[in-house]
N, C-alpha and C positions, 0 to 999 in steps of 0.2 A: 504493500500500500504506500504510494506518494506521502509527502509530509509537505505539509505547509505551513504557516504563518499569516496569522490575523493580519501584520501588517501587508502582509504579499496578498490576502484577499479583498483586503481595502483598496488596495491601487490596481487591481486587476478590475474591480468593479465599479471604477472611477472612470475607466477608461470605456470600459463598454456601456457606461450612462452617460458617454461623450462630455465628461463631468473634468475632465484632465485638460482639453483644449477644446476649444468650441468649434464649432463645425461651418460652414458658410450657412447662412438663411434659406441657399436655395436646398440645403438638405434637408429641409421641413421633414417632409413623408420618408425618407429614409431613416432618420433619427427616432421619428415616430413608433415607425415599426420593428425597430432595435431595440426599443426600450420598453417593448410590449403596449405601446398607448397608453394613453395618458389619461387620469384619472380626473373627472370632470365634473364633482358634486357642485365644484365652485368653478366657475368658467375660467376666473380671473387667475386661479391658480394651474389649470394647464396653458395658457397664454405662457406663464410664468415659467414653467413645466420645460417652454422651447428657451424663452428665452435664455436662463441658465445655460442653454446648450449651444445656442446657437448667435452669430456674429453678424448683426445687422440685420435683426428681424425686423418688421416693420410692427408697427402699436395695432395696426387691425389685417394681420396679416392668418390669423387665424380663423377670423369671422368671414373672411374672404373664402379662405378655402371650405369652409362650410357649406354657404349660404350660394356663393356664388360661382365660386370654379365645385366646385361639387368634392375635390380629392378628398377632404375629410369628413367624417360619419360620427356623428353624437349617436350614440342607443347605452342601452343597459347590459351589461358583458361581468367580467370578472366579481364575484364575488355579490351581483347584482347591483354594482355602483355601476355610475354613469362616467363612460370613456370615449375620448375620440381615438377613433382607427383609422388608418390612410383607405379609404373609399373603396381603392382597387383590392385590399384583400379582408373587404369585411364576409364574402363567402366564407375563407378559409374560418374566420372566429365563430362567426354562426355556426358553421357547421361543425364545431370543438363543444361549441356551448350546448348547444343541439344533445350532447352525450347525457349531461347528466340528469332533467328532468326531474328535478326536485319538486316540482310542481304537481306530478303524477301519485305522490306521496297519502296517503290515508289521510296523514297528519296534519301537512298543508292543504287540501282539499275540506275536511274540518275545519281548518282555521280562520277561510272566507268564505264558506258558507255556500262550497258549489260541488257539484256530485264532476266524477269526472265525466259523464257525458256534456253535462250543461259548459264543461270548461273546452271541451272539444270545442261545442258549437259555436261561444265565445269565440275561440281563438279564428276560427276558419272565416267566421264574419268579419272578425276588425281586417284579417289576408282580403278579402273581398270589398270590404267599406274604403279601405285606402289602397285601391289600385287605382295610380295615375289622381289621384287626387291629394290633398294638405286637408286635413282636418283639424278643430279644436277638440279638447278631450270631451268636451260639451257634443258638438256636432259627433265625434264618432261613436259616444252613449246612445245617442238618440240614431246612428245608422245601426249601431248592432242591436239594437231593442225592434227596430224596422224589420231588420233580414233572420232575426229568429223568431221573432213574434212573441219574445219574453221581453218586457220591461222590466221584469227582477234580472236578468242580464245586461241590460243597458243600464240599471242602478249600479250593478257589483262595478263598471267602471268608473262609476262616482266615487266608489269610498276607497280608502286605503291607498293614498297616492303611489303609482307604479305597480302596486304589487300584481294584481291580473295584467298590467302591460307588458312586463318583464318575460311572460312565457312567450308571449309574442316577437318580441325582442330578439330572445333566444332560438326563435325557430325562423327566422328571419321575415317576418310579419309586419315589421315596422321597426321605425326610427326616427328621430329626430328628425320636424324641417325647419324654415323660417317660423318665430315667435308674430304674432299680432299681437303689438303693443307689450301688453302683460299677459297674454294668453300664450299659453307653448302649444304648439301646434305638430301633426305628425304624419310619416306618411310610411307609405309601404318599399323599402330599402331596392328592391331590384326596378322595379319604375323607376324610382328617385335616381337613381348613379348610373343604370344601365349597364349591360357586357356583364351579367350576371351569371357565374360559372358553379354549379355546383359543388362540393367537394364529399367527399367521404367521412362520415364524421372520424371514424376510430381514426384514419390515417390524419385529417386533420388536429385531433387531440396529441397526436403524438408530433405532430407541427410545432404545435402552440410551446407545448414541454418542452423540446427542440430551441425555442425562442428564449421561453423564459431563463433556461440553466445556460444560455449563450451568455445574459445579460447582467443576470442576477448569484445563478448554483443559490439559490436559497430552498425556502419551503413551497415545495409547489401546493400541497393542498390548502396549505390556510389562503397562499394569495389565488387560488381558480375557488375557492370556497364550496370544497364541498365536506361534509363532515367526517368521509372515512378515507383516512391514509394508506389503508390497505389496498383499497379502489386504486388511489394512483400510484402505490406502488406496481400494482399488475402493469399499469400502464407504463413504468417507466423501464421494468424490467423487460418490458417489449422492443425497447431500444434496443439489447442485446448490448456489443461491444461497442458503441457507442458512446456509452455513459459506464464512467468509473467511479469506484469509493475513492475518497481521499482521506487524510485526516487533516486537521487542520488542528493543533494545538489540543489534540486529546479531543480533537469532535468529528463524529465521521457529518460527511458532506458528499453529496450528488456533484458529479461534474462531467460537461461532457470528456471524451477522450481527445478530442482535438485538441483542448480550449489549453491541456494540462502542460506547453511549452510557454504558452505566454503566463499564465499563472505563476511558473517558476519563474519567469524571467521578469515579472513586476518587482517594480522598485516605487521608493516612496516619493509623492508628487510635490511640491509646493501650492496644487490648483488650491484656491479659496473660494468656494460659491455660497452664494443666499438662496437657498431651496426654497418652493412655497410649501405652504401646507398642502394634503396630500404629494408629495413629487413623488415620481416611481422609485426615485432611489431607496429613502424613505419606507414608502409602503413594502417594497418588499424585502426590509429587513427585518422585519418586524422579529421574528423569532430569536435571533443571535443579535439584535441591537445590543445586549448588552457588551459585546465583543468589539464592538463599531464605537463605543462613546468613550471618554476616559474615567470614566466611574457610575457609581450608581441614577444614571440620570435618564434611566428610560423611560422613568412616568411623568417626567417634562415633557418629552416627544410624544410619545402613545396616549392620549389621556382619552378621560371616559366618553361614552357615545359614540367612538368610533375617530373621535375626532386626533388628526395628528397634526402636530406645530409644524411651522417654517422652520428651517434648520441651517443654521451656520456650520456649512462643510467643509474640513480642513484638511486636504488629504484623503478625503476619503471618510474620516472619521468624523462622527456627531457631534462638536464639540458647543455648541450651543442652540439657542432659538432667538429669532427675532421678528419684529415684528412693523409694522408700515401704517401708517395713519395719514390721509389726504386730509388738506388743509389748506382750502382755495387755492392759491397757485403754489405752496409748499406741499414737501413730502417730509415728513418724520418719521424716519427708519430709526430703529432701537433694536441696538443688539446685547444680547447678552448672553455673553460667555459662562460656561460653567467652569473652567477652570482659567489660571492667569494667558492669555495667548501671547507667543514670540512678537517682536516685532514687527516683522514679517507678515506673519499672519494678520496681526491688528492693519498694517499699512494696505493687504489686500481686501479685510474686507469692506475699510472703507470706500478704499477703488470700486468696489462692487454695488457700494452702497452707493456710492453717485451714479454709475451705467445705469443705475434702478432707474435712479430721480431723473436722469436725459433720456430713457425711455417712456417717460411717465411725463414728460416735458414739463416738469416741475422743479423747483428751487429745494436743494437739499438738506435737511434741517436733522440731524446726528446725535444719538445718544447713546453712550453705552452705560448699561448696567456692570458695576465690578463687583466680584467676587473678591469678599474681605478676607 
């Protein structure tokens, strides 16, 4: 079994979150799709998500590709958050997400109050309601109450924000389109983008796994969320010689077999970045964060509801949070270190901390919180 070092996994996974040097802006959808998509509960935070990454993005360069060049796709995917995916391979995710059908469950079918026939029907109406057309959630209630001739189904899209959308979602039913005003609006994914290619779900499952241990070698079940890790063990053991054990400092770790020469050959970075809340980097360290920080400071980053901080990345490692406040034409970025930082490091995250405020086209206004 290979041996490695937390510091050798930090700079290996610096590099493949484009986290070590930034990338041109025109590698939007490349970066994207490297770093598994981007986490989208807060918009502002995957904007954020590229920017860290990337070198002269433009401020509505992501809205863009949304809304009006089409490359990227808002829907409901990993873990049932909301992520953007580059356009051309949202087949390949649907049909990974496609596998696991959490929805078909006893437990969840009890827990909104729909038989699985009635969520059958559901589903294949809202496929049918938003073909070639933009819906409000309002309007596609009142089409799938139409087209089964249950109004108790056209209610169940009333309550419980996402949760009956999400199987939709995942069976590639629907997706994000342009919002009216305050109203979010949706439509049906292969209409909307076009050049819609089916895939295989198992083979694309074993894609996705492929991506993720590219980018991340972490937990693949807590971040595809599903609740048995035996499940994806089957699935990763399917890789065959693909995917090897390593250890890393007394912990064994998934990796693929390729990845295990640059792994050995990372070295430690001087990159300094301002993560947002959720950022991939982030989100999928969640399990071995404590590995990743310089001390006990993981329930700063993780905290409750799900929710995870902005993080001051130093290297690779978590070494703080901070945080951003608009203030008509100022920006007050506040950072806080949990331990003392080199010079070095304080001098970059400043720099970092201005790119914020000249992307934000704001006057930059600086605080740090010290550690006594």
């Amino acid at each position: 079994m290979e041996r490695f070092t937390w510091a050798q996994v930090m700079a290996w996974r610096l590099h493949r979150h484009q986290l070590d040097q930034p990338a041109p802006a025109k590698a939007m959808l490349e970066v994207t799709a490297r770093i598994a998509g981007l986490h989208a509960q807060v918009m502002s935070s995957a904007e954020l998500t590229l920017w860290a990454r990337l070198d002269g993005l433009e401020r509505d360069a992501v809205r863009r590709a949304l809304w009006d060049e089409r490359t990227l796709v808002k829907t409901w995917a990993m873990r049932g958050t909301l992520h953007l995916l580059p356009a051309a391979e949202l087949p390949l995710w649907q049909a990974a997400r496609s596998t696991a059908r959490l929805w078909e469950k006893g437990v969840w079918l009890r827990a909104f109050g729909v038989t699985r026939t009635e969520l059958t029907q559901l589903l294949d109406a809202v496929g049918e309601a938003l073909e070639d057309r933009v819906l409000t959630r309002e309007e596609l209630a009142a089409e799938v109450a139409k087209l089964t001739g249950s109004a108790k189904l056209g209610d169940k899209l009333r309550e419980s924000w996402g949760a009956l959308l999400k199987p939709a979602a995942a069976l590639g039913r629907l997706c994000f389109a342009p919002s009216d005003g305050q109203q979010v609006r949706f439509t049906r994914p292969d209409t909307w983008l076009g050049g819609w290619r089916d895939h295989d779900p198992d083979e694309a499952l074993l894609e996705v796994i492929r991506r993720f241990l590219a980018a991340s070698g972490e937990d693949v079940t807590r971040w595809w969320g599903v609740p048995s890790a035996a499940q994806v063990q089957k699935h990763i053991e399917r890789l065959g010689e693909e995917v090897t054990v390593v250890d890393v400092d007394g912990t064994s770790a998934y990796l693929l077999a390729a990845d295990g020469p640059g792994l050995a050959g990372a070295t430690p970075s001087r990159s300094v970045r301002l993560l947002p809340a959720f950022d991939q980097y982030v989100v999928t360290a969640t399990k071995q964060a404590d590995h990743l920080t310089p001390g006990p400071f993981k329930q700063k980053i993780y905290r409750p509801q799900g929710w995870l901080s902005p993080v001051l990345l130093v290297g690779g490692r978590m070494d703080g949070i901070w945080r951003q406040e608009a203030k008509g034409r100022r920006l007050l970025v506040t950072i806080e270190p949990f331990t003392k930082l080199p010079a070095w490091a304080r001098r970059a995250a400043e720099g970092e901390a201005e790119r914020l405020a000249a992307w934000s086209d704001a006057e930059l206004e600086l605080d740090w919180v010290e550690k006594r």
